[in-house]
N, C-alpha and C positions, 0 to 999 in steps of 0.2 A: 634713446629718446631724449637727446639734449635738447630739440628746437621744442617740444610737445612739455608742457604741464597743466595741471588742476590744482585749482583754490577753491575754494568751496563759499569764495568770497567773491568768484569773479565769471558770472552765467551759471552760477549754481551747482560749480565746481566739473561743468562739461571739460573736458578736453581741448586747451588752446594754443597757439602757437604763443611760444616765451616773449615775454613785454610786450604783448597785444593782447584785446578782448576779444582776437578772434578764431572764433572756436573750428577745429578740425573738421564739425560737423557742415560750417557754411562752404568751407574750401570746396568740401566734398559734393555739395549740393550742386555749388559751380560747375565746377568740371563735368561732374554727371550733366549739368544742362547744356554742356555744349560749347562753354565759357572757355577759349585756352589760357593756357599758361601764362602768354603775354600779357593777353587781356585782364588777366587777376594783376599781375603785378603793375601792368598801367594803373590800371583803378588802386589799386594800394599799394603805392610806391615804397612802403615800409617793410614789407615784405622780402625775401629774395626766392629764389626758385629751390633753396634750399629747403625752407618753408615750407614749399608747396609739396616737395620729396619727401618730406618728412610724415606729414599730414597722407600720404599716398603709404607712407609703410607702415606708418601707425593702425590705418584703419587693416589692411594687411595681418598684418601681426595680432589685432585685434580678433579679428576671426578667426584667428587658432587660439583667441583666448590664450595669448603670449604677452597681454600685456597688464605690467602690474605699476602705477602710477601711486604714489606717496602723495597724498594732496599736503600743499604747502601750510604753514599756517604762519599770520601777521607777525 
């Protein structure tokens, strides 16, 4: 999980993709709506599709309850 961290400083320590505030949980919201892949990375150009893979194995992994995230601290 190199792209995925939690701060507890940064959306309340949800699950986000590294040097952005944006949380795994909106990635996932996207795509569930129907949003592709281009489309995210159009709208946030900051992003790369690696991001987007990451955020898709995270949540994965998460429901075998495989994932154990060290929240950073300042």
């Amino acid at each position: 999980m190199k792209r995925i961290t939690a701060n507890k400083e940064i959306l309340g320590g949800k699950p986000i993709i590294k040097g952005t505030r944006i949380s795994v949980e909106f990635i996932l919201e996207l795509l569930a709506s129907g949003i592709t892949e281009d489309e995210v990375l159009r709208d946030y150009p900051h992003l790369t599709k690696d991001d987007i893979h990451a955020c898709l194995e995270y949540a994965a992994h998460a429901l075998k309850n495989e994932i154990f995230l060290e929240l950073e601290t300042k």
